[in-house]
C-alpha positions in Angstrom: -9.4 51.4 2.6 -10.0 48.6 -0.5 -10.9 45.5 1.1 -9.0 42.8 -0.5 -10.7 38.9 0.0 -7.6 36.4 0.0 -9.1 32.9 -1.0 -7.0 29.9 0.8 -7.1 27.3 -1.8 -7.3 23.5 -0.4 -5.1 20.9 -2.5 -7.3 17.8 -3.3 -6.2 14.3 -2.5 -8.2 11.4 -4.6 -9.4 8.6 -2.2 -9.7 4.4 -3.8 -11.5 2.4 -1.4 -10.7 4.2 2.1 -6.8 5.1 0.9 -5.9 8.6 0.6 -3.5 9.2 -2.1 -1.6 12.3 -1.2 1.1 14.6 -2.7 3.7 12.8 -0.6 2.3 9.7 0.8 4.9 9.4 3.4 3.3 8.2 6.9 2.6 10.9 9.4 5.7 9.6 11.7 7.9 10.9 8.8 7.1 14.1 8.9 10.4 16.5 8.9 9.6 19.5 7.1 7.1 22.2 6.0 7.9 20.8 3.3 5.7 17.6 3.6 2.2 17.3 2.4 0.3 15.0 4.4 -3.5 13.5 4.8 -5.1 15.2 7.4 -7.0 12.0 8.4 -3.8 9.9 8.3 -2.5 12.7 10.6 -5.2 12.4 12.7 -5.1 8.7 13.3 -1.6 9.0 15.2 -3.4 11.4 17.6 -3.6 9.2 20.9 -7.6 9.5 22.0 -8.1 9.4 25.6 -9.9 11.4 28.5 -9.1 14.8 29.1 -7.6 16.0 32.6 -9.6 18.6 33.4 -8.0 19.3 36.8 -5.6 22.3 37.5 -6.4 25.2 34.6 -5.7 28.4 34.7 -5.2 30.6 31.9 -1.9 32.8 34.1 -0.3 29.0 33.7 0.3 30.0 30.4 1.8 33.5 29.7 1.3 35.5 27.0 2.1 38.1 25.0 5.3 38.0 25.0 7.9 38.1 22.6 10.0 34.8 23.4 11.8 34.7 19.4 13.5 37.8 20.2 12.2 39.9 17.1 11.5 42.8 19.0 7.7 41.9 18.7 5.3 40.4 21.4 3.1 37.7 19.8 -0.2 39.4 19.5 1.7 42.2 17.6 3.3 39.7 15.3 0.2 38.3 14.5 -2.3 41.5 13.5 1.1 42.1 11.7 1.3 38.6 9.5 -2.4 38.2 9.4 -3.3 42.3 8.3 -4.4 42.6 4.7 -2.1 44.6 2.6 0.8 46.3 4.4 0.1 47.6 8.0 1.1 50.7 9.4 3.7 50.0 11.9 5.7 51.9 15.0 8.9 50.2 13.8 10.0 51.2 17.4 7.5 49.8 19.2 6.3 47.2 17.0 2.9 47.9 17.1 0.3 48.2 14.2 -1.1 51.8 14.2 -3.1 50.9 11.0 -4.3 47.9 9.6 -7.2 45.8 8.5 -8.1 42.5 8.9 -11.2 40.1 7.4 -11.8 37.2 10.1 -11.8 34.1 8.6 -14.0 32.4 11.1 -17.2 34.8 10.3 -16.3 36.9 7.5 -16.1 39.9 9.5 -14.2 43.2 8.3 -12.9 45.4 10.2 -9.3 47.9 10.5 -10.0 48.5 14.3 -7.4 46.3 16.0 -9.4 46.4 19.4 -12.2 44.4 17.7 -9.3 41.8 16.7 -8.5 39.0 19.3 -5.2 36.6 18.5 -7.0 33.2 18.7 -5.1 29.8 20.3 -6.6 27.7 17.2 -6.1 24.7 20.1 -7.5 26.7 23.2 -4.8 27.3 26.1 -7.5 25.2 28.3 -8.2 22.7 25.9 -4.4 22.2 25.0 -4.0 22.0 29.5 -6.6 19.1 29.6 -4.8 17.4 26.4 -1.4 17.2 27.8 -0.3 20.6 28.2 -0.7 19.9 32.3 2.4 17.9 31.9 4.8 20.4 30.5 6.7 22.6 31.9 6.4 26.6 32.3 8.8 27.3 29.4 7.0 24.6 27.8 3.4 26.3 28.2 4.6 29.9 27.4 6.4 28.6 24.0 2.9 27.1 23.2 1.1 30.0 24.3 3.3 32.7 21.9 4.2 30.5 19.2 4.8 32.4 16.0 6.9 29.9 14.5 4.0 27.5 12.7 0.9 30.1 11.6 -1.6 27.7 12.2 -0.9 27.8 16.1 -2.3 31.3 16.5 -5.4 33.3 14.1 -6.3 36.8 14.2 -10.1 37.0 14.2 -12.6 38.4 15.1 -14.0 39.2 19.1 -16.9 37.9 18.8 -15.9 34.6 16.9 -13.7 33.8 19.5 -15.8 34.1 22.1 -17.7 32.1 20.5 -15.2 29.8 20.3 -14.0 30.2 24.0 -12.3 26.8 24.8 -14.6 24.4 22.7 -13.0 21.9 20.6 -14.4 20.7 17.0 -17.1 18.6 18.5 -18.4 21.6 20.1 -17.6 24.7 17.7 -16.5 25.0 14.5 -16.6 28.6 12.2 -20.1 30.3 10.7 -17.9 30.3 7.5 -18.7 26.5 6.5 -16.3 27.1 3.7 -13.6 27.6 6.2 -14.4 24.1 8.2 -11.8 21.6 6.1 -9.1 24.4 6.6 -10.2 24.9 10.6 -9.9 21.0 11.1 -7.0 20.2 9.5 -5.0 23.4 11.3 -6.7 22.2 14.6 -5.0 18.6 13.4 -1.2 19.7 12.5 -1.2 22.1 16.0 -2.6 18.9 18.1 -0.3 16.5 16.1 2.9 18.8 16.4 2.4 19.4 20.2 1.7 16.2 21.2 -1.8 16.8 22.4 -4.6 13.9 22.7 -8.0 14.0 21.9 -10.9 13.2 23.8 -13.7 10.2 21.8 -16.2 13.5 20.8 -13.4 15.5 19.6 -12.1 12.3 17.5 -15.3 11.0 15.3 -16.1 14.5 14.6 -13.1 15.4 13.2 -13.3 11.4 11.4 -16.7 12.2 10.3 -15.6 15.7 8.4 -12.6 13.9 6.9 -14.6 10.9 5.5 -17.3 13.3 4.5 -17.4 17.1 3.2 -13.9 17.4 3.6 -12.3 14.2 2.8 -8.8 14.2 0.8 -7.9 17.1 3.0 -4.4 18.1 3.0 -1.8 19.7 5.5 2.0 20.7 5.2 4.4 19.1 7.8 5.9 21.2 10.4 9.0 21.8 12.6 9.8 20.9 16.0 8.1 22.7 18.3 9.6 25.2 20.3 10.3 24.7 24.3 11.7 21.1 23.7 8.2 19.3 23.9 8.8 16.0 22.6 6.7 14.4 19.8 5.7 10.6 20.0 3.2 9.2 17.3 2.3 5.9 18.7 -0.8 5.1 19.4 -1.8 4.1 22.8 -4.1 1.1 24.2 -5.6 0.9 27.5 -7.6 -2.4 28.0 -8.7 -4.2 31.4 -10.1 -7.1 29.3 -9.6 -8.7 25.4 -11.4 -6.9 22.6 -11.0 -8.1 19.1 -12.5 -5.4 16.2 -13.0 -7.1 12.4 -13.7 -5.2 10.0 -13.8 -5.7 6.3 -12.4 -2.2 5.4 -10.3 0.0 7.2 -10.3 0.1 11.0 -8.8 3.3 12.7 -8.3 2.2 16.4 -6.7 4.8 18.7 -7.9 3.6 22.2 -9.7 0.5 22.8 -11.4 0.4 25.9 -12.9 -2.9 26.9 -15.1 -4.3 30.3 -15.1 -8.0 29.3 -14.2 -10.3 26.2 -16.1 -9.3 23.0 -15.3 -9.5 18.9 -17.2 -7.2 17.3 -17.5 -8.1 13.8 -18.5 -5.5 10.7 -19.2 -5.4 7.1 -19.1 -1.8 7.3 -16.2 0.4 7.4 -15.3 0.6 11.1 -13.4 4.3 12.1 -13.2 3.2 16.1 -12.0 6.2 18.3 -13.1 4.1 21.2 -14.5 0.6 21.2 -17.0 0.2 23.8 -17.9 -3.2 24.0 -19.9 -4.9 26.8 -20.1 -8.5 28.0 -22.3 -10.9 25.6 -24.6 -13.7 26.0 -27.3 -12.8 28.9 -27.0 -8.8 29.3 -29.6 -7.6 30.6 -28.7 -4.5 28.5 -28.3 -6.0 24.8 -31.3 -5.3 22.2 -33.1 -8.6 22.1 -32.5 -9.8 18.9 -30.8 -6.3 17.9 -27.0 -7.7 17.4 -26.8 -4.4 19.0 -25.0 -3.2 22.6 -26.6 -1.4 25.0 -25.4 2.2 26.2 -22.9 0.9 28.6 -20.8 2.6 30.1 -23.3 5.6 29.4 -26.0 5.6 32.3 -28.8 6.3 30.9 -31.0 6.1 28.0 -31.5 8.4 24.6 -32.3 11.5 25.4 -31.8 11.2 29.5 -29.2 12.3 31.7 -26.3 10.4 31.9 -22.5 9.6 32.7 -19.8 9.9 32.6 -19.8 12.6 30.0 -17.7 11.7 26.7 -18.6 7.8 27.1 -20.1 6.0 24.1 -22.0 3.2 23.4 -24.9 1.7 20.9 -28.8 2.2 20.5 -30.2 0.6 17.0 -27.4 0.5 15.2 -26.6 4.2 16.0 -23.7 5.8 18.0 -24.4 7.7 20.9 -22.4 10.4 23.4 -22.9 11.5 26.6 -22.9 14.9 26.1 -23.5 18.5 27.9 -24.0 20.1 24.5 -26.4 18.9 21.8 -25.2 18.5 17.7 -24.9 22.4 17.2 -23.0 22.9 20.3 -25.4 24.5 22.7 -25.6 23.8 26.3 -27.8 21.5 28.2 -30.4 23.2 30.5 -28.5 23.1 33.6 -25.3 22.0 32.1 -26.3 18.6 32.7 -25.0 15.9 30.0 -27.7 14.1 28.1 -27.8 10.9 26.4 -27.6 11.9 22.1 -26.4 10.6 19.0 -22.9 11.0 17.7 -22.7 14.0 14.7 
């Protein structure tokens, strides 16, 4: 069978001094329709960042594949259907795909045996349960976990990509097709964004880094509702148990500042802020002498050490740094311990 290579063009956006000027400039709060075109990073910065709750999972909390539009197909079929290459042979009585191929777009791989395709949750079941699915309802969950409606929810692919994958957010994993990476992000965005889901700090500046850097001007269509009533809310939220002010002399991004005692922090450099860190001034005992800098707190511990709690920031010579159980290219920790690294 002729293998066909469909090439997923990505409409440019051209960027004056931190602004993104879109197709439709509208504010991400506006969106109404698929009609839309939108910034990916101005989408992303009405994503509330918090902590994840990683308490309570379990993948049968989310059923799946079922057919919940009532189109006589079950999700997984509807999927090698709309993502098969050409026109796939189907059991109109069944509606199941006898014949078919498929070219994954995270890995390139070919193939037209449907075992070797897996139906991908772009935002993992898990990840979307510690980002606010553990609040919804069952109806809720098994709309998520079978949505058809918006294609960016669910990706045919290949087995071994998405086990790669597993549950691993953009901090963590991201597709061996580098070429694919602005597309991955910003369909990771609009399925976060549409359901309501947070992020966790990591999860955040990686995303904030791609968008400012290879893949800035970044685009996305709007979207409709979500299906199983979950209700969309783009305001940020602040958590605070003391005052933080953040200056900056271009454009600060703040989703969730999170402060331990009274501090301005004051920059001449473009300031994206996930999570402002800040720690007590005048006297630590953990400030670089002379530095300007903060220490690690909250992180306990020091570059390269074992620390907590895991996703916790803080400053080391200028430089960002995450507690972390996975290093820059995702790989685990000897012991699955979290270690003390710089941001990425």
């Amino acid at each position: 069978m002729k293998w066909r290579v469909a090439v997923a063009s990505v409409a440019t956006a051209v960027a004056f001094v931190g602004v993104v000027a879109t197709v439709d400039a509208r504010p991400a709060d506006l969106v109404a329709s698929p009609n839309d075109t939108l910034s990916a990073l101005d989408v992303l910065n009405t994503i509330r960042v918090e902590r994840e709750n990683t308490r309570g999972y379990s993948r049968s909390l989310f059923k799946h594949w079922l057919d919940v539009d009532g189109d006589g197909c079950d999700a997984r079929e509807q999927v090698l259907k709309r993502d098969a290459i050409g026109l796939p042979q189907v059991d109109p009585f069944r509606c199941f795909v006898v014949e078919a191929d498929w070219i994954s777009a995270y890995d390139g791989k070919k193939t037209s045996d449907r075992t070797e395709v897996d139906i991908d949750h772009v935002v993992a079941l898990k990840e979307a349960w510690d980002s606010g699915a553990f609040g919804w309802n069952e109806a809720q969950r098994t709309a998520f976990a079978n949505d058809t409606s918006d294609p960016r929810t669910l990706l045919a692919v290949s087995s071994s990509s998405n086990r790669s994958k597993s549950d691993k957010d953009p901090s963590n994993w991201l597709p061996s097709l580098r070429g694919y990476w602005c597309t991955y992000i910003s369909n990771w965005i609009s399925v976060k964004a549409r359901w309501n889901l947070s992020m966790d700090q990591s999860e955040f500046r990686r995303l904030n880094n791609l968008l400012t850097g290879q893949c800035a001007g970044t685009t996305m269509r709007g979207w409709n509702a979500p299906p199983g009533g979950v209700t969309v809310s783009t305001t940020s939220s602040t958590s605070t148990t003391s005052t933080t002010t953040a200056t900056s002399t271009t454009r600060a991004v703040t989703a969730t500042t999170v402060a331990t005692a009274t501090t301005t922090a004051t920059s001449t450099t473009r300031a994206v802020t996930a999570t402002t860190v800040a720690s007590t001034q005048g006297g630590s005992s953990g400030s670089s002498s002379g530095s300007g800098d903060t220490s690690l707190a909250p992180i306990k511990g020091n570059p390269g050490s074992f620390c907590s709690p895991e996703g916790a920031l803080g400053l080391h010579k200028s430089l960002v740094y995450v507690c972390s159980k996975t290093d820059a290219n995702g790989n685990v920790y000897a012991g699955n311990r979290a270690r003390c690294r710089k941001q990425t």
